[in-house]
PDB file of N, CA, C and O in Angstrom:
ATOM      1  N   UNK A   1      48.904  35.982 -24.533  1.00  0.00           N
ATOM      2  CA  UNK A   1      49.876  37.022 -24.316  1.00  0.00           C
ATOM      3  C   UNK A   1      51.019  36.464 -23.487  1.00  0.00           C
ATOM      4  O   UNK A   1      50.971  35.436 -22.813  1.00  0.00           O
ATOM      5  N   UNK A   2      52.242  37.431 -23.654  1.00  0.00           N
ATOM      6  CA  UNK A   2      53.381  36.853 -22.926  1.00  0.00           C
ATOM      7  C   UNK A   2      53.644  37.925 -21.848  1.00  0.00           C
ATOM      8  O   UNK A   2      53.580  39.131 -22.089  1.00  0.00           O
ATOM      9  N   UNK A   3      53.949  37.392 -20.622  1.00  0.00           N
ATOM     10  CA  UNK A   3      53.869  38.415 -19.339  1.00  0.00           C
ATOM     11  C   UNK A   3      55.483  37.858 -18.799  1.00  0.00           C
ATOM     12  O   UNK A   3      55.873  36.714 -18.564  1.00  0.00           O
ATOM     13  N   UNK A   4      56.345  39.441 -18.708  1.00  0.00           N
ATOM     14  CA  UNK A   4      57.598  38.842 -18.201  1.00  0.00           C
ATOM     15  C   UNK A   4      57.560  39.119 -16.558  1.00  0.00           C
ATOM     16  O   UNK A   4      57.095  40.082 -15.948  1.00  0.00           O
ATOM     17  N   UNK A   5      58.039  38.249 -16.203  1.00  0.00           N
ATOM     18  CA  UNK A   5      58.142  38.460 -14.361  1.00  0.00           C
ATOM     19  C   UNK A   5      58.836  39.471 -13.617  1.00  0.00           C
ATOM     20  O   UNK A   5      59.954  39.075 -13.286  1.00  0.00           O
ATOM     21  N   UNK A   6      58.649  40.290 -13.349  1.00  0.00           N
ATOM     22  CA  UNK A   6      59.396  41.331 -12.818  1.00  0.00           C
ATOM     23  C   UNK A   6      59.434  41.212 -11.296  1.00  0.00           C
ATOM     24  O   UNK A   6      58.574  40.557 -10.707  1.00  0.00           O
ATOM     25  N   UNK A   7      60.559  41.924 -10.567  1.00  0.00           N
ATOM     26  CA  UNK A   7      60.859  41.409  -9.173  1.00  0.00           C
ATOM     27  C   UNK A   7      60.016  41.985  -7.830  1.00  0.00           C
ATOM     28  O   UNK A   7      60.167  43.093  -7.316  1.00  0.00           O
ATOM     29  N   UNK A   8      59.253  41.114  -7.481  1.00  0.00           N
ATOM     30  CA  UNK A   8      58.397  41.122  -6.121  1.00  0.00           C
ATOM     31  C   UNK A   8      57.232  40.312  -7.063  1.00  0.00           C
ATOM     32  O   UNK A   8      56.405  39.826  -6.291  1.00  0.00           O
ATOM     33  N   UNK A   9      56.979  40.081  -8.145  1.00  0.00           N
ATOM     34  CA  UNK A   9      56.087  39.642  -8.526  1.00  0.00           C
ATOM     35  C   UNK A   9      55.589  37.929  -8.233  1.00  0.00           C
ATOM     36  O   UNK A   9      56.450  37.068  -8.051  1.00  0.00           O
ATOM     37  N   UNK A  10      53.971  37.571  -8.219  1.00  0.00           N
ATOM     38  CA  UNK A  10      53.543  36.599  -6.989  1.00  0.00           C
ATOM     39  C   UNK A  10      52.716  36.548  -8.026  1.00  0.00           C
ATOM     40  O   UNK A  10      52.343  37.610  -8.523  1.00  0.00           O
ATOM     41  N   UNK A  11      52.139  34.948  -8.703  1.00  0.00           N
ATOM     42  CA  UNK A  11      51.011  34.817  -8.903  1.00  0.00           C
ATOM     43  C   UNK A  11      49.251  35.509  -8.757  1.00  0.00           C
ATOM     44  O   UNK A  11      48.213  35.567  -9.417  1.00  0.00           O
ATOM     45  N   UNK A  12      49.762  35.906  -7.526  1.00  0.00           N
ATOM     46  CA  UNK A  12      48.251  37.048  -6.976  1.00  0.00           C
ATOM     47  C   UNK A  12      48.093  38.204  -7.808  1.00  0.00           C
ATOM     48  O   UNK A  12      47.005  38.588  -8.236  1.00  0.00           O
ATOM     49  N   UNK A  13      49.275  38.790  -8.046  1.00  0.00           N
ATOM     50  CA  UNK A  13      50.085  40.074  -8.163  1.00  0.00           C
ATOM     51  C   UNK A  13      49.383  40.129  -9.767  1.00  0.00           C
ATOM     52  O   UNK A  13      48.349  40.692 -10.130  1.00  0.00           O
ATOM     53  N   UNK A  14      50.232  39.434 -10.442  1.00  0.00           N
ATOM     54  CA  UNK A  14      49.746  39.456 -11.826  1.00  0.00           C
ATOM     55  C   UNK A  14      48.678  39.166 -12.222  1.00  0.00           C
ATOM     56  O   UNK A  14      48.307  39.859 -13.169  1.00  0.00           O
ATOM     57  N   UNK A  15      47.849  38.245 -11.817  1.00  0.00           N
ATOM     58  CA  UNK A  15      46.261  38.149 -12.149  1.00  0.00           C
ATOM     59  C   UNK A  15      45.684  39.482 -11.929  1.00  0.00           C
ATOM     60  O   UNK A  15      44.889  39.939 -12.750  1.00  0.00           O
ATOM     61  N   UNK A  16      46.030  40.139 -10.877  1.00  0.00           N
ATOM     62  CA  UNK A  16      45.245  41.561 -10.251  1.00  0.00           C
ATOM     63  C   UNK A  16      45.742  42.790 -11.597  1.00  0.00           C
ATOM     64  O   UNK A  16      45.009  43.560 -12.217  1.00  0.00           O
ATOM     65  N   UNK A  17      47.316  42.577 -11.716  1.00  0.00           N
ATOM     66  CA  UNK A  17      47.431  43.087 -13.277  1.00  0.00           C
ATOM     67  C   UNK A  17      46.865  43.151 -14.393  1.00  0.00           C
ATOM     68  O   UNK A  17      46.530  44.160 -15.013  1.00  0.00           O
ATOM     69  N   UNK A  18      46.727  41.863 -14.721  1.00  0.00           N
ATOM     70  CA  UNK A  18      46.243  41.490 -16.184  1.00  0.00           C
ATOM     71  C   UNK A  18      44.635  41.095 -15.913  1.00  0.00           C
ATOM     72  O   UNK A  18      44.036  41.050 -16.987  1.00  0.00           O
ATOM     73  N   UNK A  19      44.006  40.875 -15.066  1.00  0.00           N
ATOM     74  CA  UNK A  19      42.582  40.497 -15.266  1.00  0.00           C
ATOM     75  C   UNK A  19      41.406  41.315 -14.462  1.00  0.00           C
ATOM     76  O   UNK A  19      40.191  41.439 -14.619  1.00  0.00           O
ATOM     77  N   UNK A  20      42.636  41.948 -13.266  1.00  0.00           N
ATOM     78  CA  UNK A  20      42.076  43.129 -12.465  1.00  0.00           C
ATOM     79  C   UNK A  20      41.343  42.135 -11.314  1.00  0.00           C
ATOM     80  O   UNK A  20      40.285  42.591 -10.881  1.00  0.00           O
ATOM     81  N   UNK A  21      41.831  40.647 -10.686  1.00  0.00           N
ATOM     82  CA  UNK A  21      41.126  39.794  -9.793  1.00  0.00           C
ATOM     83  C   UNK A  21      42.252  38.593  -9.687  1.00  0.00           C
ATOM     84  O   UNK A  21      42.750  37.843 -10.527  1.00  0.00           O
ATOM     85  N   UNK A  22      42.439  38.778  -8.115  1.00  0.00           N
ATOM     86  CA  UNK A  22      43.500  37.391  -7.467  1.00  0.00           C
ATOM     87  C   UNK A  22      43.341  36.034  -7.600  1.00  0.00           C
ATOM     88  O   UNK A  22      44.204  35.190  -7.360  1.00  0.00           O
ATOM     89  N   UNK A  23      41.781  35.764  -8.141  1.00  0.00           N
ATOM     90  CA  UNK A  23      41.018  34.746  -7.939  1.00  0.00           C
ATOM     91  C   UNK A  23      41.784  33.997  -9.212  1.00  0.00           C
ATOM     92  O   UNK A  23      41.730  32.772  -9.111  1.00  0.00           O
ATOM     93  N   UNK A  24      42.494  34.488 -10.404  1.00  0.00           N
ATOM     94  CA  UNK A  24      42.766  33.731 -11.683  1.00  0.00           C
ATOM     95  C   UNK A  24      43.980  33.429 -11.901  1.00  0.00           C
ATOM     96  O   UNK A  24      44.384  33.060 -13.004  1.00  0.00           O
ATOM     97  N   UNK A  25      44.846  33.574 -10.668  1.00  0.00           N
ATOM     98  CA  UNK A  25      45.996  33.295 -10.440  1.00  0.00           C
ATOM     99  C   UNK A  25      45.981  31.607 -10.931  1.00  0.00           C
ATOM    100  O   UNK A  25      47.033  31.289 -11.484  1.00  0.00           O
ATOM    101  N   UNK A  26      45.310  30.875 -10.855  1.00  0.00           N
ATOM    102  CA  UNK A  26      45.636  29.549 -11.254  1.00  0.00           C
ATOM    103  C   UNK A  26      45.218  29.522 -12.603  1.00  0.00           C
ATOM    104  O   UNK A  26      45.772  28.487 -12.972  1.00  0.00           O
ATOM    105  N   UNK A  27      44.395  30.119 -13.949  1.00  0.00           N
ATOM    106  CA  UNK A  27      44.587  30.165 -14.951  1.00  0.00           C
ATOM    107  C   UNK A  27      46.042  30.587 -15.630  1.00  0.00           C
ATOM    108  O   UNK A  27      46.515  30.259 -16.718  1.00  0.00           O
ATOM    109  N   UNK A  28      46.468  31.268 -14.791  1.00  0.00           N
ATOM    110  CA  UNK A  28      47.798  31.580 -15.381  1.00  0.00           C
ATOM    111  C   UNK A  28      49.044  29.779 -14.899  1.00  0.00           C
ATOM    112  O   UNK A  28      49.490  28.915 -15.653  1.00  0.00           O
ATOM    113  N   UNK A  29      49.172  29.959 -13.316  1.00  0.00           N
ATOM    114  CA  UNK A  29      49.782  28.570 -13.006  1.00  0.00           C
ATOM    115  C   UNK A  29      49.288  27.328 -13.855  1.00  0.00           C
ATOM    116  O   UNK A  29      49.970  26.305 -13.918  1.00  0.00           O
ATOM    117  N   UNK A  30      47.916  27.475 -14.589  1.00  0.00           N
ATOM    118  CA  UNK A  30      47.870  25.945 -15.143  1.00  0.00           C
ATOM    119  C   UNK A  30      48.366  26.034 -16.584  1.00  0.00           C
ATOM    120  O   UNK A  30      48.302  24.949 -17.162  1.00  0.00           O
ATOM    121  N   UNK A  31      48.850  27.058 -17.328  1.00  0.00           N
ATOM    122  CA  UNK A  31      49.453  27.414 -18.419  1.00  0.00           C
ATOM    123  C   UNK A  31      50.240  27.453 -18.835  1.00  0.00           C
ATOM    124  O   UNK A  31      50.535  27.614 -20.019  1.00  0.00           O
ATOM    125  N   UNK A  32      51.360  27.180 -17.113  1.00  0.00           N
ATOM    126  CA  UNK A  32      52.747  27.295 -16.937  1.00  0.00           C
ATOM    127  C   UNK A  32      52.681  26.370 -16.188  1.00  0.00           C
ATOM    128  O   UNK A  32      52.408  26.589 -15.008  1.00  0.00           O
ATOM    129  N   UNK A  33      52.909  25.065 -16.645  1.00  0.00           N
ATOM    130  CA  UNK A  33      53.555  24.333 -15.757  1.00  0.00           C
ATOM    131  C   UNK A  33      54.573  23.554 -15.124  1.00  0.00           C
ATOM    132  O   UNK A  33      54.714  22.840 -14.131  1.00  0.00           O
ATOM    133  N   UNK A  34      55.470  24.140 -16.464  1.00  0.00           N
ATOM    134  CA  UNK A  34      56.868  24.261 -16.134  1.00  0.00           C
ATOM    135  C   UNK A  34      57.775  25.139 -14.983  1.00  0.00           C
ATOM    136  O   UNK A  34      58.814  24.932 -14.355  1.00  0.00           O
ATOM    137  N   UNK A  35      56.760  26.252 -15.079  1.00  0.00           N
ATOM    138  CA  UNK A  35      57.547  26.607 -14.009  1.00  0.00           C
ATOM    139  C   UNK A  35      57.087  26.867 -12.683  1.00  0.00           C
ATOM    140  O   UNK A  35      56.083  27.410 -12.222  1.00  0.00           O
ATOM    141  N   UNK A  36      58.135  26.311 -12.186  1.00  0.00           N
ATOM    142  CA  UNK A  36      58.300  25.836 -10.396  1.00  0.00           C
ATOM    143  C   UNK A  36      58.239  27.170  -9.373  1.00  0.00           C
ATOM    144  O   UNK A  36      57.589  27.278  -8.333  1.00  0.00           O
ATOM    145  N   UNK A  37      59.335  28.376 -10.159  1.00  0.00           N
ATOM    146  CA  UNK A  37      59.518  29.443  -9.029  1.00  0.00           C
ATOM    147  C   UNK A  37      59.827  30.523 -10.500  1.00  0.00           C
ATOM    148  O   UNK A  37      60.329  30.379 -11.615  1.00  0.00           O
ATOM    149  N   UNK A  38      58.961  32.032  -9.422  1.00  0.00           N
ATOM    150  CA  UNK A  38      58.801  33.106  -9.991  1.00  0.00           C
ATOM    151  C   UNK A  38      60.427  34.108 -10.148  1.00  0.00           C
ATOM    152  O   UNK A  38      60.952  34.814  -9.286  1.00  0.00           O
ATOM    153  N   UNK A  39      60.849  33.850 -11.425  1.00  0.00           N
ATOM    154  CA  UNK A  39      61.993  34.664 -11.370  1.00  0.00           C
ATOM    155  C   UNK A  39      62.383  35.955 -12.392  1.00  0.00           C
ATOM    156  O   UNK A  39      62.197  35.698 -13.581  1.00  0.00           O
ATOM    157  N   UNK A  40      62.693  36.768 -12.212  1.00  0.00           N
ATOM    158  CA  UNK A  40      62.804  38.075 -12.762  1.00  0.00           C
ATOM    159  C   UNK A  40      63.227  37.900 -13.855  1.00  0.00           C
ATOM    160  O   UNK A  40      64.375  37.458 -13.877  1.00  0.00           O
ATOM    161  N   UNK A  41      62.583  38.133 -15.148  1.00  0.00           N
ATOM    162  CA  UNK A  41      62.877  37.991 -16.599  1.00  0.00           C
ATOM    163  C   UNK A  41      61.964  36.671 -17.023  1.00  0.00           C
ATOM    164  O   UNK A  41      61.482  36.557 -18.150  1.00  0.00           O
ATOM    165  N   UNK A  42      61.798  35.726 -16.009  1.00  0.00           N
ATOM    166  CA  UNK A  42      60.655  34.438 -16.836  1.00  0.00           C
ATOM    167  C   UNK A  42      59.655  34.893 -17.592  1.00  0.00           C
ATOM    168  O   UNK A  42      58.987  35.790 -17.077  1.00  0.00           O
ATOM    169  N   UNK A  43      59.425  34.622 -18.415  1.00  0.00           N
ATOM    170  CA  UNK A  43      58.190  35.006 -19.685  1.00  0.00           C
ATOM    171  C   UNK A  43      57.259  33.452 -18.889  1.00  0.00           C
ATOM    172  O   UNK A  43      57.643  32.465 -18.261  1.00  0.00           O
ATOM    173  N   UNK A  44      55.980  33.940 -19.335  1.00  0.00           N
ATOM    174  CA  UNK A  44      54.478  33.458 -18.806  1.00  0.00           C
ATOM    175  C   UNK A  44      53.731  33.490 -19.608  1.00  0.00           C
ATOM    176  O   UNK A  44      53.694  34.434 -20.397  1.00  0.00           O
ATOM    177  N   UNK A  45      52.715  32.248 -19.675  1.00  0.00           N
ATOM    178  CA  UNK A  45      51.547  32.565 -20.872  1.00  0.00           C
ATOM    179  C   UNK A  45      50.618  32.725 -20.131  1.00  0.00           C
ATOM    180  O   UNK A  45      50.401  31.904 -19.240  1.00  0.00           O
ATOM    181  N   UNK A  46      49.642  34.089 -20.355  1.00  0.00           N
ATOM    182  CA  UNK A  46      48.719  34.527 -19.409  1.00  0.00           C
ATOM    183  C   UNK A  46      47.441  34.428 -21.049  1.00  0.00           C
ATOM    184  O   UNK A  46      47.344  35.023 -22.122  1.00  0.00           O
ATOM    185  N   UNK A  47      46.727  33.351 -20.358  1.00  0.00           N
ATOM    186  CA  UNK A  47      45.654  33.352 -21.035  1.00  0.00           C
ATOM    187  C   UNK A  47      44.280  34.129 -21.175  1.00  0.00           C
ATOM    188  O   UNK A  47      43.589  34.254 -20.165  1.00  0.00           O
ATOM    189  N   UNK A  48      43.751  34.785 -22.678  1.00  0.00           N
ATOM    190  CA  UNK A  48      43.192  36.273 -22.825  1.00  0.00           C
ATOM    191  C   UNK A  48      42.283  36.010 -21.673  1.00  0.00           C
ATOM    192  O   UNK A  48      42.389  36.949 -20.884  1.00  0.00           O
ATOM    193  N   UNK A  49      41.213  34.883 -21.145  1.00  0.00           N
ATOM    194  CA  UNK A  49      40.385  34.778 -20.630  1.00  0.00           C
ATOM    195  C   UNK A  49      40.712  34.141 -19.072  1.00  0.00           C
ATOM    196  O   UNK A  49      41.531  33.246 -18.860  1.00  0.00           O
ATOM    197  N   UNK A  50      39.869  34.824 -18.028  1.00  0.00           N
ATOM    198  CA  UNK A  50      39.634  34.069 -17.001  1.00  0.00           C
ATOM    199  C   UNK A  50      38.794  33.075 -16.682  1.00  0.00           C
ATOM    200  O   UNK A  50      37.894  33.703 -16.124  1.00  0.00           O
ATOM    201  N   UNK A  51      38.444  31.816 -16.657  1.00  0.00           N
ATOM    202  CA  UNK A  51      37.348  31.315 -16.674  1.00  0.00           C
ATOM    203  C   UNK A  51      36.995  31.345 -15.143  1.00  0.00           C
ATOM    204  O   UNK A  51      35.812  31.300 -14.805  1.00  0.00           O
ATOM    205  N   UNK A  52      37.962  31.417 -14.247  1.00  0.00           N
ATOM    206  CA  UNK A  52      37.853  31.423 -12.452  1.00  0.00           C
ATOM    207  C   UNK A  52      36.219  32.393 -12.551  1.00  0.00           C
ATOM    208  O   UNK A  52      35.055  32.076 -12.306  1.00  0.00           O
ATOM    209  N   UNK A  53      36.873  33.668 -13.030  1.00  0.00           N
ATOM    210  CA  UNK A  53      35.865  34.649 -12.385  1.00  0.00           C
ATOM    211  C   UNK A  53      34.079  34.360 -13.254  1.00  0.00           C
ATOM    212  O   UNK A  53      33.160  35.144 -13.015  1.00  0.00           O
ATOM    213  N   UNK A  54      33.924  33.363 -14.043  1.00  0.00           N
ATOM    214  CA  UNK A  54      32.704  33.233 -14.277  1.00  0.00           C
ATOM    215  C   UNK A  54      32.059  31.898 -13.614  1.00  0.00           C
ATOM    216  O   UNK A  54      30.859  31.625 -13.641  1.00  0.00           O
ATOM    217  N   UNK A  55      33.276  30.973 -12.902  1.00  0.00           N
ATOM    218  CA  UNK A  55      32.534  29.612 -12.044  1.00  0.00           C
ATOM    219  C   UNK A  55      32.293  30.546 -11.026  1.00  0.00           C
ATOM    220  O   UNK A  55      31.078  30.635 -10.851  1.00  0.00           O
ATOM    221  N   UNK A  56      32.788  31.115 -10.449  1.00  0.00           N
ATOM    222  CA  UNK A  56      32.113  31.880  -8.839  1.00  0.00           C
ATOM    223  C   UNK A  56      31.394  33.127  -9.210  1.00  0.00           C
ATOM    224  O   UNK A  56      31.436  34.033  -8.378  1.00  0.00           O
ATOM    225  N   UNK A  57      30.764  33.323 -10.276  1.00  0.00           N
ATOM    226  CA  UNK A  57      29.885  34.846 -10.179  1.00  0.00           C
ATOM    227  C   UNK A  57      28.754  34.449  -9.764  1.00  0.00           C
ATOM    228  O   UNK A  57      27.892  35.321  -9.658  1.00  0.00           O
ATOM    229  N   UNK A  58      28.468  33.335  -9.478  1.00  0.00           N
ATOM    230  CA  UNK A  58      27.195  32.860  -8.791  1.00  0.00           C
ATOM    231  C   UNK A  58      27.453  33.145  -7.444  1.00  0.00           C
ATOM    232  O   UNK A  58      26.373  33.116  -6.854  1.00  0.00           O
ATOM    233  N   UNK A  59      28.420  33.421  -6.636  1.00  0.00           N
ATOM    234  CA  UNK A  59      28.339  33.419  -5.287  1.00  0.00           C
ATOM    235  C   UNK A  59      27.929  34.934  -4.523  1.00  0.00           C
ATOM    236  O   UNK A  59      28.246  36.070  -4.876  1.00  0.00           O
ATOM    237  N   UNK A  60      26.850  34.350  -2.984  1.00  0.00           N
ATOM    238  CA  UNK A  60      26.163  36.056  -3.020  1.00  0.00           C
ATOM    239  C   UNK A  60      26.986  36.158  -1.990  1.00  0.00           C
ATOM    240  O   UNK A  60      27.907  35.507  -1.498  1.00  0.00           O
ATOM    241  N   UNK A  61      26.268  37.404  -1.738  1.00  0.00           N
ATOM    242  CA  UNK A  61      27.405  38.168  -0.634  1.00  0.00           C
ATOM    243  C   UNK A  61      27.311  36.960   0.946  1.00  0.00           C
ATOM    244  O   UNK A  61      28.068  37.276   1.864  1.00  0.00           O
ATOM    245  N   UNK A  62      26.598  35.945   1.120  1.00  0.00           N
ATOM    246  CA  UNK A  62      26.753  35.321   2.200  1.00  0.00           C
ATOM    247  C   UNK A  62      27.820  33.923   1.809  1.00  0.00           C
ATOM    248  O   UNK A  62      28.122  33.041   2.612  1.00  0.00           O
ATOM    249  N   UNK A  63      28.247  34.005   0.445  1.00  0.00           N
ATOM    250  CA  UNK A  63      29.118  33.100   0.336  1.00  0.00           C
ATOM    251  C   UNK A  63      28.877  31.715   0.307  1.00  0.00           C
ATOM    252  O   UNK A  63      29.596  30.774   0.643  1.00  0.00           O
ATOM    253  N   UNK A  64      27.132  31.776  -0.399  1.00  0.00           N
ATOM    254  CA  UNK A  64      26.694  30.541  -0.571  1.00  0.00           C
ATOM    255  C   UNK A  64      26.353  30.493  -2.503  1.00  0.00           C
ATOM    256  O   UNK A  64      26.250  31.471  -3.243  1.00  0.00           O
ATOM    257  N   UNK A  65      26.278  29.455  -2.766  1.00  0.00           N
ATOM    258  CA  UNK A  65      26.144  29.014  -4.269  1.00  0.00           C
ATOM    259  C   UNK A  65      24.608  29.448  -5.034  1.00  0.00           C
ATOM    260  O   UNK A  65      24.058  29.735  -3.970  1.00  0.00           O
ATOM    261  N   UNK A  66      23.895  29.616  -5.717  1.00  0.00           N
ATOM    262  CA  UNK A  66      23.386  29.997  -5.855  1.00  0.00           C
ATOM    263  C   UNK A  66      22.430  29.060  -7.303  1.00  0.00           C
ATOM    264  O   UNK A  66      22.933  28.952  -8.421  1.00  0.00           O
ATOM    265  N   UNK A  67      21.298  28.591  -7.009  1.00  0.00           N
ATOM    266  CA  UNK A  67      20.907  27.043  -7.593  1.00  0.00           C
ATOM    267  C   UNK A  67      19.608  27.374  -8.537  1.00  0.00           C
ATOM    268  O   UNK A  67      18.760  28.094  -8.010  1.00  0.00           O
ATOM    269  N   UNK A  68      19.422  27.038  -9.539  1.00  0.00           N
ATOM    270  CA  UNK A  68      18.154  26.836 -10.494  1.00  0.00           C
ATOM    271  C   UNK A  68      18.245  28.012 -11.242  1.00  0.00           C
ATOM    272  O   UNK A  68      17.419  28.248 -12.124  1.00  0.00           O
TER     273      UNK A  68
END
């Protein structure tokens, strides 16, 4: 999908948009890596999937990893 940048908008911002979690803000930055700075009207390729939020669903509420 194509996501246009609208103004106050932050990497954080739009993951919490489109995936409903801050954590996938770098699936979107590694998709775009052309661009340097967030500007009002830039189009973005926001990819359908997060993969962020399935490497850390192993983590418990004490914020340790979780093994076997």
């Amino acid at each position: 999908m194509v996501y246009t940048v609208e103004t106050g908008d932050t990497l954080f911002k739009i993951a919490e948009k489109i995936y409903g979690d801050r954590i996938c803000w770098q699936v979107i930055y590694n998709a775009n890596p052309e661009v340097i700075v967030l500007v009002p009207g830039v189009k973005l390729i926001v990819p359908k999937y997060c993969y962020y939020r399935y490497l850390f669903s192993d983590l418990t509420a004490n914020n340790q990893l979780q093994f076997g």
